[in-house]
C-alpha positions as CSV (number, residue, x, y, z in Angstrom):
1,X,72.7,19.5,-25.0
2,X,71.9,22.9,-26.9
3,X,70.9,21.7,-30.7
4,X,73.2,22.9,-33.5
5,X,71.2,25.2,-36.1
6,X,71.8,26.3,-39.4
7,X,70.1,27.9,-41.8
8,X,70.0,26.7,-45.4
9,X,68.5,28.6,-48.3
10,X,66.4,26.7,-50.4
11,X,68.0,25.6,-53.2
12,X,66.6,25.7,-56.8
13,X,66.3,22.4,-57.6
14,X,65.1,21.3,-61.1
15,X,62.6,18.7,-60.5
16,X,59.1,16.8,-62.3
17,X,56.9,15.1,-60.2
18,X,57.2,11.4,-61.4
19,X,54.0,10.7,-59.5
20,X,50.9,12.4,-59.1
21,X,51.1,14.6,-55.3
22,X,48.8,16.4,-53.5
23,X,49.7,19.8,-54.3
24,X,48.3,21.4,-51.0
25,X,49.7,18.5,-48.8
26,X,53.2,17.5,-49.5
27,X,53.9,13.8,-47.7
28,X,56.0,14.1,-44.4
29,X,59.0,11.5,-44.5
30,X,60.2,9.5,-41.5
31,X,63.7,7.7,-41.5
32,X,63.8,5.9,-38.7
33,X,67.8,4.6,-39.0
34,X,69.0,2.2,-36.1
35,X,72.9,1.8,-35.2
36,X,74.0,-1.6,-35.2
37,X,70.4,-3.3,-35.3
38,X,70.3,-7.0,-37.4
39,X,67.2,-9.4,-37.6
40,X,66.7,-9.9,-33.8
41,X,62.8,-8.4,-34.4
42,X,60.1,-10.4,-33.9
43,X,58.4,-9.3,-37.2
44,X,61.8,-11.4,-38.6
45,X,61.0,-14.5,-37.1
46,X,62.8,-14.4,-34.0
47,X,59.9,-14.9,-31.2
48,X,62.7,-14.6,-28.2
49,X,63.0,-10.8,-29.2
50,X,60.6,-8.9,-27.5
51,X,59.7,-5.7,-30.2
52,X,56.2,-5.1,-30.0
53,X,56.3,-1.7,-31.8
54,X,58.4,-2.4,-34.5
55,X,56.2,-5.5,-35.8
56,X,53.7,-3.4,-35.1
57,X,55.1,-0.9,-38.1
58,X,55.5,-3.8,-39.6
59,X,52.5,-5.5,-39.9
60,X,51.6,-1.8,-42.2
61,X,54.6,-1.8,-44.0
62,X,55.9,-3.5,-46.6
63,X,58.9,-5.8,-45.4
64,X,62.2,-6.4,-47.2
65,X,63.2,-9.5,-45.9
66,X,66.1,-9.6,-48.4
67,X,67.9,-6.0,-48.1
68,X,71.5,-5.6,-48.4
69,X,73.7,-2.7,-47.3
70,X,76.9,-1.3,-49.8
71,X,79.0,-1.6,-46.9
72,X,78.5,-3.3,-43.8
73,X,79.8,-0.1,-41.2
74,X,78.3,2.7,-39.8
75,X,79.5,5.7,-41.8
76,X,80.2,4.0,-45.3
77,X,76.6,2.7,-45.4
78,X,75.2,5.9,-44.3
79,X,76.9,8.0,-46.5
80,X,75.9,5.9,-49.3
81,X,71.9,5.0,-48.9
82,X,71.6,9.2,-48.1
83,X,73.3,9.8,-51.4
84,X,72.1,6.7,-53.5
85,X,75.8,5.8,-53.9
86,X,77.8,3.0,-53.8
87,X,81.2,3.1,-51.6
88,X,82.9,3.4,-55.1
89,X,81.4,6.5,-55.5
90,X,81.4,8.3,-52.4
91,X,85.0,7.3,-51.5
92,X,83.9,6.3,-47.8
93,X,85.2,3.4,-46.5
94,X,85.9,4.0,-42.9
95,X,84.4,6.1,-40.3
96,X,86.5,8.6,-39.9
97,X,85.8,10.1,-43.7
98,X,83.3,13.3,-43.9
99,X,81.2,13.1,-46.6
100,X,81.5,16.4,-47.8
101,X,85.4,16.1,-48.0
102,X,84.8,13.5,-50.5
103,X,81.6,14.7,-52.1
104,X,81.2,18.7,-51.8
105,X,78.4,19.4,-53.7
106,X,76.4,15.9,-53.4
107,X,72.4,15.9,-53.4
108,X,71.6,14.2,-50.4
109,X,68.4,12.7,-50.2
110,X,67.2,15.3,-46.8
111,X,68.6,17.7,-49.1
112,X,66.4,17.3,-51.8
113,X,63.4,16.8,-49.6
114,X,64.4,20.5,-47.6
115,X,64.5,21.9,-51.2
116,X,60.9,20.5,-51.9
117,X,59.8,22.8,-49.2
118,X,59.7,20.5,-46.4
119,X,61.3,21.7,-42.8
120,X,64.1,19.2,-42.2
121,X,65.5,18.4,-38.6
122,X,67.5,15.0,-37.4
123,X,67.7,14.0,-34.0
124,X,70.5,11.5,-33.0
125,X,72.4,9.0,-35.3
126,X,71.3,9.9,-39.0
127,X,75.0,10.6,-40.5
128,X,77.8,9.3,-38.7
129,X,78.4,11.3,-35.9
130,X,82.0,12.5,-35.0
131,X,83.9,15.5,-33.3
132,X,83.3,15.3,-29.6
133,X,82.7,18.3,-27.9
134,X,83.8,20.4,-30.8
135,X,80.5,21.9,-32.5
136,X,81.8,23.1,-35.6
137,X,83.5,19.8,-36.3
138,X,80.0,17.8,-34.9
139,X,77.9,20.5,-37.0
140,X,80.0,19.2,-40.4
141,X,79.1,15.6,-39.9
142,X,75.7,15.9,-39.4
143,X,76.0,17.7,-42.3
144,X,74.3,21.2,-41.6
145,X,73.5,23.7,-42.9
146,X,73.2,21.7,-46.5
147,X,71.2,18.2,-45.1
148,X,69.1,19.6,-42.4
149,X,67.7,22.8,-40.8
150,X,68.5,21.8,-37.1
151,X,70.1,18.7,-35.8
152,X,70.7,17.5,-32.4
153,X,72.6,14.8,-30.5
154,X,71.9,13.7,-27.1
155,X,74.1,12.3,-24.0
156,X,72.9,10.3,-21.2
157,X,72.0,12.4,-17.7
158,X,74.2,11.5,-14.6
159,X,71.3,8.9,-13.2
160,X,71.5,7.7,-16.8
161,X,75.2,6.9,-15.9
162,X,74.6,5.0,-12.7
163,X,75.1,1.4,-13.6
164,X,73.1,-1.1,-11.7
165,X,74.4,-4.3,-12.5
166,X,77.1,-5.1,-15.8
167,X,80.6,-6.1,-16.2
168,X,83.4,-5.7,-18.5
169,X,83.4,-8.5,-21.3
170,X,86.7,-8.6,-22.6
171,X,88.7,-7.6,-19.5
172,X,89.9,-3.8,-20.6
173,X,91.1,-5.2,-23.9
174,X,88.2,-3.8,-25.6
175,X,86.9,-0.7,-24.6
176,X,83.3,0.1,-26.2
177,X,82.6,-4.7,-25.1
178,X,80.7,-4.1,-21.7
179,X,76.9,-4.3,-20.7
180,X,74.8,-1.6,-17.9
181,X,71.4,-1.9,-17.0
182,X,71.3,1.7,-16.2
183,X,69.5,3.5,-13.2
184,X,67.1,5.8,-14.1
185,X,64.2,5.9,-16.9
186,X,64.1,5.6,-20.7
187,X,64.6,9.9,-20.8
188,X,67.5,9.4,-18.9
189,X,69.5,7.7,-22.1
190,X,70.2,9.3,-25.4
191,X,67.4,7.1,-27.3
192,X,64.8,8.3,-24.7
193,X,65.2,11.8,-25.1
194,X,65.9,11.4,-28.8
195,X,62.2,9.7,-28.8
196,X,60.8,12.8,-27.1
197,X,62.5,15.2,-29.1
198,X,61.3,13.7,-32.2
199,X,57.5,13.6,-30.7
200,X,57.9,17.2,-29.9
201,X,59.0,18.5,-33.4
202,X,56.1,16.1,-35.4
203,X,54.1,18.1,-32.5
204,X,55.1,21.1,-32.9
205,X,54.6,21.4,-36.9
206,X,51.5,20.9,-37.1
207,X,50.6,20.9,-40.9
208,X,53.9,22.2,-42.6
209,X,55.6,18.9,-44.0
210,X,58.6,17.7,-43.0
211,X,61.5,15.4,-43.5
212,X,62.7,14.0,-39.9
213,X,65.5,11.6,-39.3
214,X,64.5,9.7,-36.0
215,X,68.5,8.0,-35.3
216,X,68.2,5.3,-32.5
217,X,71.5,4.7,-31.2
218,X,71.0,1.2,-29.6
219,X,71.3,-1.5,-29.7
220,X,75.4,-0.5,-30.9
221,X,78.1,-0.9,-28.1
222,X,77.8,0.3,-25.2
223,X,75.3,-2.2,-24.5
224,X,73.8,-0.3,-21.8
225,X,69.6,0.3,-21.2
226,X,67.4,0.9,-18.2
227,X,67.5,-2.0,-16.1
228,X,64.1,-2.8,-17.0
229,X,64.4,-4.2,-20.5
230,X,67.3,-6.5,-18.6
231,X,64.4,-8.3,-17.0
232,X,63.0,-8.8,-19.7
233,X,65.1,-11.3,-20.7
234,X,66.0,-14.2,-17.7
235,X,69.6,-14.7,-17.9
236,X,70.2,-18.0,-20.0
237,X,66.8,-17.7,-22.0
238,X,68.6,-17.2,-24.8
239,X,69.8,-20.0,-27.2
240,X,73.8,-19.1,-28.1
241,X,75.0,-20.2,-31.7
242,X,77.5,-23.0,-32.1
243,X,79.6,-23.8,-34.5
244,X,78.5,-26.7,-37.0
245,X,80.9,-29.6,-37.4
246,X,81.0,-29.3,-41.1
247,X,82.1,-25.4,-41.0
248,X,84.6,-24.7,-43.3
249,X,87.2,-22.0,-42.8
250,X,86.8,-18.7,-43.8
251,X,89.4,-17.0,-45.9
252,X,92.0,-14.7,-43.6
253,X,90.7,-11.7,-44.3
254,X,86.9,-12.6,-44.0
255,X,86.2,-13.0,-40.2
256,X,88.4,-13.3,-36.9
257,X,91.2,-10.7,-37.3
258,X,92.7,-8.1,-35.4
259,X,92.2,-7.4,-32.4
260,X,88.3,-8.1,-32.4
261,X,88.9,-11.5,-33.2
262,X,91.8,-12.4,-30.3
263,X,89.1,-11.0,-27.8
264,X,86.1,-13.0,-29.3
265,X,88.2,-16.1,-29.6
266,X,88.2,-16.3,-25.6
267,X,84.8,-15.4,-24.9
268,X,83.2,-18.1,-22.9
269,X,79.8,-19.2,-22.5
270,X,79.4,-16.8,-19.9
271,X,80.6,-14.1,-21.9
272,X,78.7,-15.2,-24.8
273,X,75.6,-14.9,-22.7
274,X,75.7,-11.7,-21.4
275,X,76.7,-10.3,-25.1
276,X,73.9,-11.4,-26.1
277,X,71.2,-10.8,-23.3
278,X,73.0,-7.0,-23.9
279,X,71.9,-6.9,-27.0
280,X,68.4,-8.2,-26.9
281,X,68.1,-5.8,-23.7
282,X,68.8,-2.7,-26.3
283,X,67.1,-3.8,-29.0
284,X,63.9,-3.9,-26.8
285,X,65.0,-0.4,-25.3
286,X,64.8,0.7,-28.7
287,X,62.1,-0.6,-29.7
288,X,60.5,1.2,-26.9
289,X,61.4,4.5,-28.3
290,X,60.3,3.6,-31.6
291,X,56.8,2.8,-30.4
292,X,57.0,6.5,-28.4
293,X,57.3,8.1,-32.0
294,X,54.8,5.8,-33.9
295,X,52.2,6.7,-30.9
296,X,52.7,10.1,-32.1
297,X,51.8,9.8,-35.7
298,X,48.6,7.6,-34.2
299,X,47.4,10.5,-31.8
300,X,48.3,13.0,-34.5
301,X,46.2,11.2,-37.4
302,X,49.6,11.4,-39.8
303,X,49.8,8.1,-41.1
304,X,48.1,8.7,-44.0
305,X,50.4,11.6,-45.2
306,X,53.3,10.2,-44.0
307,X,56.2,8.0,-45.4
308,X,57.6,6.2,-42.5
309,X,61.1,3.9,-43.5
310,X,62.7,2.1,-40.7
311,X,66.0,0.5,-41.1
312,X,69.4,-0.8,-39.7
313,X,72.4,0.2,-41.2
314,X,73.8,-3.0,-41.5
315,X,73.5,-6.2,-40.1
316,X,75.7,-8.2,-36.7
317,X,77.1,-11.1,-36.1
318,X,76.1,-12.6,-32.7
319,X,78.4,-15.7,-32.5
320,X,78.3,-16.7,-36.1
321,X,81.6,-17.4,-37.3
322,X,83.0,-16.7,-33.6
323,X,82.4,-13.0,-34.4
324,X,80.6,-10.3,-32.2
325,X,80.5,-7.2,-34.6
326,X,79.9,-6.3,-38.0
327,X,82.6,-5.6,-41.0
328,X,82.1,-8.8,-42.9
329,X,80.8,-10.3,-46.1
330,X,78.3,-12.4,-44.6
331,X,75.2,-12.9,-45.1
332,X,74.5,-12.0,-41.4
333,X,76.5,-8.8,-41.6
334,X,74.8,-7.7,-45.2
335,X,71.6,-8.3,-44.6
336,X,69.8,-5.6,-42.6
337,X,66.1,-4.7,-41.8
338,X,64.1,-2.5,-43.8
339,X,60.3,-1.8,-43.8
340,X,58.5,1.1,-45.7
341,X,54.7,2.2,-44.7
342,X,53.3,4.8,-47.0
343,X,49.8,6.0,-47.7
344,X,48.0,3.9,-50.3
345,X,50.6,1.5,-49.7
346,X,48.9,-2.5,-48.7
347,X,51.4,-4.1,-46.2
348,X,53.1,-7.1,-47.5
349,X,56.3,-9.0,-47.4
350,X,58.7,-8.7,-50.4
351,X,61.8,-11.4,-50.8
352,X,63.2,-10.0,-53.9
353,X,66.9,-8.9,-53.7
354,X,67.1,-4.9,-53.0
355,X,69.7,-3.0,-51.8
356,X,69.9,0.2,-49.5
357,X,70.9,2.4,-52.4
358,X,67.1,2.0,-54.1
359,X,66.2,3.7,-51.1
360,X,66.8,7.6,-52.5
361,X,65.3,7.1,-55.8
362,X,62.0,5.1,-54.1
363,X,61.4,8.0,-51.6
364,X,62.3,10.4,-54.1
365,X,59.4,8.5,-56.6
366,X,57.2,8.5,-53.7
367,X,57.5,12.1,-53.1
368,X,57.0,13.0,-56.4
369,X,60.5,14.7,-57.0
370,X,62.9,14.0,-59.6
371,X,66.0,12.6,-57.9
372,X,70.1,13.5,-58.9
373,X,70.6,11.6,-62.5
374,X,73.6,9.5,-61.5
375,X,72.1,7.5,-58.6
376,X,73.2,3.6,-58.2
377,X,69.8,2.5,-57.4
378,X,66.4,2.0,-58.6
379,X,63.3,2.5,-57.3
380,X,61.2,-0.6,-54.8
381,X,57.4,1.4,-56.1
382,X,57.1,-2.1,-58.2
383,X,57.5,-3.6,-55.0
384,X,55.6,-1.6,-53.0
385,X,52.7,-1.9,-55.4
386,X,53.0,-5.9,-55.2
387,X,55.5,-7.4,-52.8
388,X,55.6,-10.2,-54.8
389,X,56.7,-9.3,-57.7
390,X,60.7,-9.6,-58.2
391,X,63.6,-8.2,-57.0
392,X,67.2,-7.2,-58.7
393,X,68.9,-10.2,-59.4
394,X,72.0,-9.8,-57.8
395,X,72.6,-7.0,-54.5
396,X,76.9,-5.8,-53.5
397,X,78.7,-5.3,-50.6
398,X,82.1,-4.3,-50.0
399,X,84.4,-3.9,-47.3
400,X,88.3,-2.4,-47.0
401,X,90.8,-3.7,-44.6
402,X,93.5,-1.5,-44.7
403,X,95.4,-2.1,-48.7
404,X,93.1,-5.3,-49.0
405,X,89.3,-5.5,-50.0
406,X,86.7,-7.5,-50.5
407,X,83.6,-7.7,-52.5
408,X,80.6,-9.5,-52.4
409,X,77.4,-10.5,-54.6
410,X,74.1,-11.9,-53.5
411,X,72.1,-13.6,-56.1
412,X,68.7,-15.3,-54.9
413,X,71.0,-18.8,-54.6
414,X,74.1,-17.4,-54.3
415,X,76.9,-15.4,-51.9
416,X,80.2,-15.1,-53.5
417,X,83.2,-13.2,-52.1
418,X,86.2,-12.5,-53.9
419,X,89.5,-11.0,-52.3
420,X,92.0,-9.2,-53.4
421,X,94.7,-12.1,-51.8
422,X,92.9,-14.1,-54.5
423,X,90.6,-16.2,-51.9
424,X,87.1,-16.8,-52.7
425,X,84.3,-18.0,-50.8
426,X,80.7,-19.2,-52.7
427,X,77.7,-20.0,-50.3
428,X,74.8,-22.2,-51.6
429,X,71.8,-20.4,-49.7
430,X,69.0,-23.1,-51.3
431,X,70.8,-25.7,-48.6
432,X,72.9,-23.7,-46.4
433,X,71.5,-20.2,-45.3
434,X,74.0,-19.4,-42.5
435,X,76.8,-19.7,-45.3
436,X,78.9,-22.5,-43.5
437,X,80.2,-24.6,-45.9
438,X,82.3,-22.4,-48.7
439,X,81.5,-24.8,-51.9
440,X,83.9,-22.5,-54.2
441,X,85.5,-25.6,-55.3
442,X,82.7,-27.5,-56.8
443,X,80.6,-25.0,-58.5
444,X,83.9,-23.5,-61.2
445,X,81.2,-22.5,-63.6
446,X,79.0,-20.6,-61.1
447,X,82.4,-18.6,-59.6
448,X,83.2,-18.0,-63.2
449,X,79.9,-16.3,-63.7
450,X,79.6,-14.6,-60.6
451,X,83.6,-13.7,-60.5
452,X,82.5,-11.6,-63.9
453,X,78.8,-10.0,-62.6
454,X,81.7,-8.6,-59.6
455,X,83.7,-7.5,-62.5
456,X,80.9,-5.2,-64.4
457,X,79.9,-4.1,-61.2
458,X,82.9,-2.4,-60.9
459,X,83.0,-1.2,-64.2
460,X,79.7,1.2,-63.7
């Protein structure tokens, strides 16, 4: 497909360096955003997952092995970590929501980077993407002209399409649950080509800084890749989760409605299976493309002017609580990955509490730039400088369904959920991590406490 470009003037933006930069060598910024992509890295401790590239990055990043998304779906958590903004404040709680019908004249973080003189291009999944074949409406939510220069979104090529083995999972019942190993090479899927293109533009540049968004579509549904990551993974290699014995019930609202949930609810082991090889299968796939971009900045000597940040945009359930998505208020949907690599920055591994709306202001820092005055976050620099030093002592999350809501605090012991039906869930995390047993009822003074850090929250 033809890229959409637009021209954007550069805006005359008041800003003070809050760091010392380089004035004849502005840093290049790399967001590298992944759809639908939890822990399942090797770099986080799961050895089955076969991401070579990606622990790679992370063995010269630091890594935020406690970062928390404002809401756990694609286009709320987008729109808020690219304008350092909670859901509250951009108004986006769904994905069918443009940001700029809520927010016409927000900063966004490529924004402000364009403005600072860098050329500004996205390829793939940086904002939510929406509008199908019409380019005006597509154009809009990538946001051009204001966000980017150029932006381009990919399709797979017919070979791409050919499907060598896979099945439906859930019978027709839902549409986007089935698995492909594909015919045809890596190029031949959006992810491939959104690798090359990427490679291309760092390529073509040269020395003029830039601000890139690299957005790897896999490993969301469809969970379709070449059929060679497939074999990477022997078919019942892969440990399934099952339930504990002492689980308690979640709350109606939390996990296992609608239409998602009747479907998972008859998955068998089968089913389960080949869910999850899927998704192992793409997140290899991906990790693939990743490693095609970082081999770029190697052979191009750009690391050290470079700020690369990988992330997810939220986390997935694989099993846990019977649930095969996102859209929750656990820990598993929260929680995503998040690595920054950045010249005179020592790798490390940091376990404080952030969230994804410290991202804008820490790039901005980084950069040198002052950032919009009403951002929600605050900068990770401490935490770049010395992983170990602390985090924020408490990180939220919210999600809509429909009239109802829920929100959710993470402390470094603590997950508590509150509902607007009046149910409330507390997790102890110092004895039970996967958040199975909902101890609400003996701990009134810590739901007091935390039932009134929700409350300020909101206040802001």
């Amino acid at each position: 497909m033809k890229p959409f470009l637009r021209l954007l003037p550069l805006a005359a933006l008041s800003v003070l360096p809050l760091v010392a930069a380089d004035p004849a060598r502005k840093p290049n910024v790399l967001l590298i955003a992944v759809d639908d992509l939890r822990d399942t890295l090797g770099c986080y401790g799961h050895p089955a997952a076969k991401t070579p590239h990606i622990d790679r990055l992370a063995a010269r990043s630091v890594r935020f092995d406690r970062a928390y998304v404002q809401y756990p779906v694609c286009n709320p958590s987008r729109s808020s970590f690219l304008t350092g903004l909670r859901p509250d404040q951009t108004g986006i709680t769904d994905n069918r929501t443009l940001l700029r019908d809520r927010l016409p004249d927000v900063v966004t973080l490529p924004q402000l980077l364009k403005a600072d003189g860098r050329h500004a291009a996205a390829f793939g999944k940086i904002y939510h993407l929406g509008g199908g074949r019409d380019e005006a409406l597509r154009a809009k939510w990538m946001d051009l002209p204001r966000s980017w220069r150029t932006a381009q979104s990919f399709e797979a090529t017919p070979l791409g399409r050919k499907k060598l083995a896979g099945r439906d999972l859930t019978q027709g019942k839902l549409g986007w649950c089935h698995w492909g190993a594909m015919d045809g090479s890596d190029d031949d899927q959006p992810d491939g080509q959104i690798a090359s293109a990427v490679s291309a533009e760092i390529e073509k540049l040269g020395n003029r800084p830039w601000v890139i968004g690299a957005g790897f579509m896999k490993p969301h549904d469809p969970f379709v890749a070449p059929k060679k990551y497939f074999e990477q993974y022997i078919e019942g290699s892969l440990a399934l989760h099952r339930r504990p014995a002492d689980q308690t019930p979640a709350p109606p609202l939390a996990v296992g409605f609608g239409e998602l949930g009747a479907a998972f609810a008859r998955f068998t082991d089968r089913e389960q299976e080949e869910f999850l090889r899927a998704y192992y299968a793409c997140t290899s796939f991906m990790d693939a493309q990743v490693g095609r971009v970082l081999a770029t900045l190697d052979r191009l000597q750009l690391w050290e002017t470079t700020i690369v940040v990988f992330l997810g945009d939220h986390g997935y359930h694989l099993g846990e609580r019977t649930w095969w998505n996102k859209n929750t208020l656990f820990e598993r949907s929260c929680r995503a990955p998040l690595m920054i690599a950045a010249p005179g920055v020592k790798p490390g591994v940091a376990r404080g509490l952030v969230e994804f709306v410290d991202l804008y202001p820490t790039i901005a820092e980084l950069c040198g730039i002052t950032p919009p005055q009403n951002l929600a976050g605050q900068s990770l620099r401490p935490l770049l400088r010395d992983p170990s030093a602390p985090g924020k002592p408490a990180a939220f999350t919210l999600v809509t369904r429909g009239a109802a809501r829920g929100d959710s605090v993470r402390t470094d012991r603590w997950r508590f959920t509150r509902w607007s039906d009046g149910a409330i869930e507390l997790y102890d995390h110092a004895s039970d991590p996967e958040e199975n047993r909902n101890v609400a009822p003996a701990h009134p003074a810590v739901v007091t406490s935390l039932t009134e850090t929700l409350r300020l929250s909101r206040a802001k």
